[in-house]
C-alpha positions as CSV (number, residue, x, y, z in Angstrom):
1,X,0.0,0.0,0.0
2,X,2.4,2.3,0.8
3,X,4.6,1.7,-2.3
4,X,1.3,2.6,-4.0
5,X,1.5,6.0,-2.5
6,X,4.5,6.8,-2.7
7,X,4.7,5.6,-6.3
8,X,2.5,8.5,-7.4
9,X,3.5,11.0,-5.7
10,X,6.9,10.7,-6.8
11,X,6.2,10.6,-10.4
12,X,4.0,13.4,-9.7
13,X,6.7,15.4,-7.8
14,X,9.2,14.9,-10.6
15,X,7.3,16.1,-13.1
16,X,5.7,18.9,-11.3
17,X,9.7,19.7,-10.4
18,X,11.0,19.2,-13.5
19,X,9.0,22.3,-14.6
20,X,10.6,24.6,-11.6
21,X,14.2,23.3,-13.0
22,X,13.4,25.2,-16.3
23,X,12.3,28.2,-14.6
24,X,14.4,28.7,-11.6
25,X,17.1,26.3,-11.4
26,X,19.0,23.3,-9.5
27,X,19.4,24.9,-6.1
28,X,15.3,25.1,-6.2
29,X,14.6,21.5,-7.6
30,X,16.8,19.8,-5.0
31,X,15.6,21.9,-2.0
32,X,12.0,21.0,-3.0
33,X,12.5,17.6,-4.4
34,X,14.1,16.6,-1.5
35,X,11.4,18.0,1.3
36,X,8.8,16.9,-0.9
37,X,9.4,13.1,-1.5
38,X,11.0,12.6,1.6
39,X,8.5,14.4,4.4
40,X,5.7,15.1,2.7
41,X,4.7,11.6,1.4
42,X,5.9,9.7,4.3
43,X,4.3,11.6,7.1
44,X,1.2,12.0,4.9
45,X,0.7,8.2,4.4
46,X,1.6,7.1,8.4
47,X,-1.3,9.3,8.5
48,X,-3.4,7.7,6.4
49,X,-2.8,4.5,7.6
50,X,-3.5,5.5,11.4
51,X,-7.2,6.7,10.3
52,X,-8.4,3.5,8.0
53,X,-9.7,0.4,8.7
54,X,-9.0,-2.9,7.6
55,X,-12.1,-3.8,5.6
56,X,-11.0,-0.5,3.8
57,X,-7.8,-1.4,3.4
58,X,-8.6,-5.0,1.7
59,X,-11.3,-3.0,-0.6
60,X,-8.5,-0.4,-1.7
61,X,-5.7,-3.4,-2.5
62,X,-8.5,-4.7,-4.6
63,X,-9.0,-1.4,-6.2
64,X,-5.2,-0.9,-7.0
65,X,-5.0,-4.2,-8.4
66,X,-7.2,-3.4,-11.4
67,X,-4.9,-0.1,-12.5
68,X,-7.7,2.1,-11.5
69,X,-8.7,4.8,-13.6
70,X,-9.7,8.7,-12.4
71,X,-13.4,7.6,-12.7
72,X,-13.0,4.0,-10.4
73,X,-11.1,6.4,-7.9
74,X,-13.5,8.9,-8.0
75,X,-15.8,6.3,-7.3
76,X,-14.2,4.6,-4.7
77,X,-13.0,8.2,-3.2
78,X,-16.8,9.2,-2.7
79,X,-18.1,5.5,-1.4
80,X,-15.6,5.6,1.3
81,X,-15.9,7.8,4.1
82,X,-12.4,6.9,5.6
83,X,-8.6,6.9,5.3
84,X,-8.8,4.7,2.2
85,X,-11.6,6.9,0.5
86,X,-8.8,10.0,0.9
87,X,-6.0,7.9,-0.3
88,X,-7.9,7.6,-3.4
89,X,-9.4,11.1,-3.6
90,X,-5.3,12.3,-3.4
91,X,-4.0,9.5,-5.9
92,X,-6.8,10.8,-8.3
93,X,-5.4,14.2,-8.0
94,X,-2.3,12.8,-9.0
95,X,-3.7,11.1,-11.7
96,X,-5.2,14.3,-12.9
97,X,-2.2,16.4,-12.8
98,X,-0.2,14.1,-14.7
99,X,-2.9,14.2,-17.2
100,X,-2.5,17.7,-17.2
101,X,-6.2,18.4,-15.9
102,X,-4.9,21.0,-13.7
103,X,-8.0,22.7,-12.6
104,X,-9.8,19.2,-11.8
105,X,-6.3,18.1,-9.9
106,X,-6.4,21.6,-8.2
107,X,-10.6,21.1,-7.0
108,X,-9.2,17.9,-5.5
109,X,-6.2,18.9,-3.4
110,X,-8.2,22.2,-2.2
111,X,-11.4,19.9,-1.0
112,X,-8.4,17.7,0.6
113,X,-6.9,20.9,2.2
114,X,-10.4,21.9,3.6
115,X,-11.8,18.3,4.4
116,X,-11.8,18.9,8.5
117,X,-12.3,14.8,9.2
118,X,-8.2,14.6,8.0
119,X,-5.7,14.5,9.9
120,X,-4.2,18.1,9.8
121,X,-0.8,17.0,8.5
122,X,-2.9,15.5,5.7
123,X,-4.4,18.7,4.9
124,X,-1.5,20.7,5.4
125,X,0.3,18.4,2.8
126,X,-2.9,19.0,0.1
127,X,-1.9,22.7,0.5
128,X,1.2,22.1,-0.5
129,X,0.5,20.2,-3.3
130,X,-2.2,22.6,-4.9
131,X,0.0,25.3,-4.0
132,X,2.8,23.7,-6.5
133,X,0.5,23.7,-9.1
134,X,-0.3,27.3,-8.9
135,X,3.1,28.0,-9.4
136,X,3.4,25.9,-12.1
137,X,0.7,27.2,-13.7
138,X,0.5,30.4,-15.8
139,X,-2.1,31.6,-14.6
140,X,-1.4,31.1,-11.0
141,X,-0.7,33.9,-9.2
142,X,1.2,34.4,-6.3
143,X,-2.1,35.9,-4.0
144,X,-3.4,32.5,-5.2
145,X,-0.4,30.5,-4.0
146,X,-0.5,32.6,-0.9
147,X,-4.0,31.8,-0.3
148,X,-3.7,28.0,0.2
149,X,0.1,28.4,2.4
150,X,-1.6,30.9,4.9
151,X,-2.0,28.2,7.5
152,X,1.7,27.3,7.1
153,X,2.9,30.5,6.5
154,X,1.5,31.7,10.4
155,X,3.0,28.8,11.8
156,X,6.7,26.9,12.4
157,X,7.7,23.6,12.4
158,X,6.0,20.5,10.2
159,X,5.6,21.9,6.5
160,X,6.2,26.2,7.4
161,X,9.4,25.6,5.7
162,X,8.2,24.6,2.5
163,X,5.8,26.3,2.4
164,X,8.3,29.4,2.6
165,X,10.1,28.3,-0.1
166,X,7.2,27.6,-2.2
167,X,5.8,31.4,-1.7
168,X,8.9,32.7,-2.2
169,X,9.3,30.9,-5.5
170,X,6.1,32.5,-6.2
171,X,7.2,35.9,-5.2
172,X,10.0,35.8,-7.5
173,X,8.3,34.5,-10.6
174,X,5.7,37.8,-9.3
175,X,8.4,40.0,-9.6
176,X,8.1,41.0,-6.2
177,X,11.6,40.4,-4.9
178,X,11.4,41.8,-2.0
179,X,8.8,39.5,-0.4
180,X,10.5,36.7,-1.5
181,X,13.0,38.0,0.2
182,X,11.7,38.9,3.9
183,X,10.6,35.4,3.6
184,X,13.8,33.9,2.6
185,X,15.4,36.0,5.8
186,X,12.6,34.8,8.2
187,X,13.7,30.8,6.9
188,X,17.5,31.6,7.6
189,X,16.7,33.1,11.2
190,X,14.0,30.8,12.3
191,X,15.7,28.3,14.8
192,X,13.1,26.2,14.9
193,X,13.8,24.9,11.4
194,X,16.4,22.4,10.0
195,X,19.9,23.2,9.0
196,X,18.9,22.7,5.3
197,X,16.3,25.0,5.3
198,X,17.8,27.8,6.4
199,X,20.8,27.0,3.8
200,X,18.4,26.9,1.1
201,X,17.2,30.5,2.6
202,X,21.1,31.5,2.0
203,X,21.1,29.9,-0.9
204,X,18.1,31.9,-2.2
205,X,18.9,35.1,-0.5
206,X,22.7,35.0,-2.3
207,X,20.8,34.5,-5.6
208,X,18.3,37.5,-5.2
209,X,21.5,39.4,-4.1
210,X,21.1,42.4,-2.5
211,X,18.2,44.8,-2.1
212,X,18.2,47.5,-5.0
């Protein structure tokens, strides 16, 4: 089950990154790639798997074993009020945004973000993951990136990181430096981050250079 998961999310995250390599760079795609595959689809799976049940769990492993299509997870997704039924609502969102059905991968992740019966890391991590599609998006713009991170953005610890580096991203491709860059000095000075983080801050802060 959990290969499943991670399965496709990764192939989501790579191509979703690939797209931020073109546009900003290797320092961005490894900071990102890194958080994203690692954290992100880890601790939102352990979550997942805390709040199913087995019956659930046997009817999802059937459901995988068929190669489900968006409309069989759809189905399954809205049948199941459980862990299982939002393992399959976010692996259809997947499914859509590798299809390139944006908007429809979007709907799902922001119903995921808002869906109050999750666990919050859960929702947290649906946030980030409609957030990256905003900024891969042309017509994503940064108030609407910003929209979906305010949780994280008010908060440290768990995803506020990424979240920072997500927005700032956005900032950037904005044009509005400067925000990008009081975020980017909040993430080097915030202590209760990692190491890494605050090196990527560096990292980004170097590269916007200094404040004309």
């Amino acid at each position: 089950m959990s290969d499943v998961f991670a399965e496709v999310n990764a192939d989501l995250r790579k191509d979703r990154l690939q797209s931020l390599w073109d546009k900003y760079g290797y320092y961005v795609l490894g900071a990102i790639a890194a958080i994203i595959l690692g954290v992100g689809a880890q601790a939102g799976y352990s979550s997942l798997q805390r709040t199913a049940n087995e019956e659930a769990s046997v009817r999802y492993a059937a459901l995988v074993a068929t190669a489900p299509t968006q409309e069989s997870l759809a189905a399954f997704a809205s049948a199941e009020d459980n862990g299982y039924g939002a393992l399959a609502a976010f692996t259809l969102a997947v499914q859509q945004a590798e299809a390139g059905a944006m908007r429809e991968a979007l709907s799902g992740f922001d119903a995921l973000a808002t869906q109050n019966d999750l666990p919050k890391g859960l929702q947290d991590y649906a946030r980030l993951q409609a957030a990256i599609i905003l900024l891969d998006s042309a017509s994503g713009s940064a108030d609407d990136i910003a929209a979906r991170l305010a949780p994280l953005l008010a908060q440290t610890g768990g995803f506020s990181p990424m979240a920072r580096d997500i927005m700032g991203l956005a900032w950037i491709k904005s044009g509005d430096k400067d925000k990008a860059r009081a975020l980017f000095e909040a993430q080097k000075t915030d202590e209760t981050t990692s190491r890494f983080a605050r090196e990527r801050a560096n990292i980004m802060l170097d590269t916007l250079g200094n404040k004309k």
